[in-house]
C-alpha positions in Angstrom: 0.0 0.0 0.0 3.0 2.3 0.6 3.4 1.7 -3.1 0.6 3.0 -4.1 0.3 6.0 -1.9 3.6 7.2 -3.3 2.2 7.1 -7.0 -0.3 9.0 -5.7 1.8 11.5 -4.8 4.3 11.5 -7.5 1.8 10.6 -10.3 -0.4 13.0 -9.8 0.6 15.6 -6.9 -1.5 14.4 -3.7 -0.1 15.3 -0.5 0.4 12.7 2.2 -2.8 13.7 3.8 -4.8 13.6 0.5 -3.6 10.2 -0.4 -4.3 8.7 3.5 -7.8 10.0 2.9 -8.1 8.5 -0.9 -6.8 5.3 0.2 -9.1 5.0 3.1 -12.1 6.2 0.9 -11.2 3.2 -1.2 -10.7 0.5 1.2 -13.8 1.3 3.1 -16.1 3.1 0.8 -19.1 5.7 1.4 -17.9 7.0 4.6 -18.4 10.4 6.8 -15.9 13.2 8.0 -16.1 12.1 11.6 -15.4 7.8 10.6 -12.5 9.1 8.0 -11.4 11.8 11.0 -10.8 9.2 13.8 -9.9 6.3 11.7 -6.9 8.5 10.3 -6.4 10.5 13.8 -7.2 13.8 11.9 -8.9 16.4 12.7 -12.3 17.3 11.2 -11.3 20.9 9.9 -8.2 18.4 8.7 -10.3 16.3 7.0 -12.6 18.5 5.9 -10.1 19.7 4.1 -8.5 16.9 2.7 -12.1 16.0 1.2 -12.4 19.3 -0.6 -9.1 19.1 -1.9 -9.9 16.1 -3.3 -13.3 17.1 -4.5 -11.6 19.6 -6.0 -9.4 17.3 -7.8 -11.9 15.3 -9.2 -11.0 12.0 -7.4 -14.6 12.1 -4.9 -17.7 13.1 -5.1 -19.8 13.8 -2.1 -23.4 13.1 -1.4 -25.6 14.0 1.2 -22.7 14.2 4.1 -20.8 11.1 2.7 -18.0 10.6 0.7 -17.2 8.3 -1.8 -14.5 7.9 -4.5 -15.2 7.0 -8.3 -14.5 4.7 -9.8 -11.0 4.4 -9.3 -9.9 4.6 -12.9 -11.7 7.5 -13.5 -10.7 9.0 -10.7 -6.9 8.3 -11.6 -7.1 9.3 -15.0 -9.2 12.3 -14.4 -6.4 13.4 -11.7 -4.0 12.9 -14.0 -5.6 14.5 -16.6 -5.8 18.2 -14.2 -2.3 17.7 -13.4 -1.4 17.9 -16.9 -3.7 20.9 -17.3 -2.3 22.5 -15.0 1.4 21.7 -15.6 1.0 22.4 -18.8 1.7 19.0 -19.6 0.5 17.3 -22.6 -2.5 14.9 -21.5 -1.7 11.0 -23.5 -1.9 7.4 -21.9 0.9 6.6 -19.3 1.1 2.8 -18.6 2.1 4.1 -14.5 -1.2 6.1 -14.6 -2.8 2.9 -16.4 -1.1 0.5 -13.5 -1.7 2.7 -10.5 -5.5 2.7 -11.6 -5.3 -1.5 -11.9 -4.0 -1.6 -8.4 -6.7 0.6 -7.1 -9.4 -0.9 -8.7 -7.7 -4.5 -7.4 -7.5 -2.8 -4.1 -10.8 -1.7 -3.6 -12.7 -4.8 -4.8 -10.6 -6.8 -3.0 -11.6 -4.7 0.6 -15.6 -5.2 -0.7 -15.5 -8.8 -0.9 -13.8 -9.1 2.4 
């Protein structure tokens, strides 16, 4: 998992925080700001934050006080997809993108069937 939370960070510019709060997002799906706060011994105006940078990122969507992630190869590749925007970077398939997203995706099915 430490794996994938640096790919997250390098791949497509999460902080530390932001990629503890994705991660948990897709291990344990729909969840609130107080469960992802204490699970992750953050604070809520932490978290709150975390989700809206991430909101803002395009990687969750919340509904009705919950938050959830895509799915996780949309969210990747949209992620990826603003970071080139915004470096100014030109926006084509990357097989580490394409990988991270197959881990995810492998990661969070294999938390559901748990």
């Amino acid at each position: 998992m430490d794996k994938i939370k640096e790919a997250l960070i390098s791949k497509i510019n999460l902080t530390d925080k932001e990629a503890q709060v994705f991660l948990f997002l897709i291990i344990n799906g729909e969840s609130t700001v107080a469960s992802i706060s204490a699970a992750l011994k953050l604070t809520l105006e932490e978290s709150e934050q975390e989700l809206f940078d991430l909101l803002e990122k395009g990687l969750i969507l919340e509904l009705s006080g919950k938050y959830q992630t895509f799915h996780p190869k949309f969210s990747i590749i949209n992620a990826y997809r603003r970071h080139c925007q915004k470096m100014g970077i030109e926006f084509k398939k990357n097989l580490q993108i394409d990988s991270l997203a197959s881990s995810l995706e492998r990661m969070q099915e294999s938390a559901r069937t748990k």
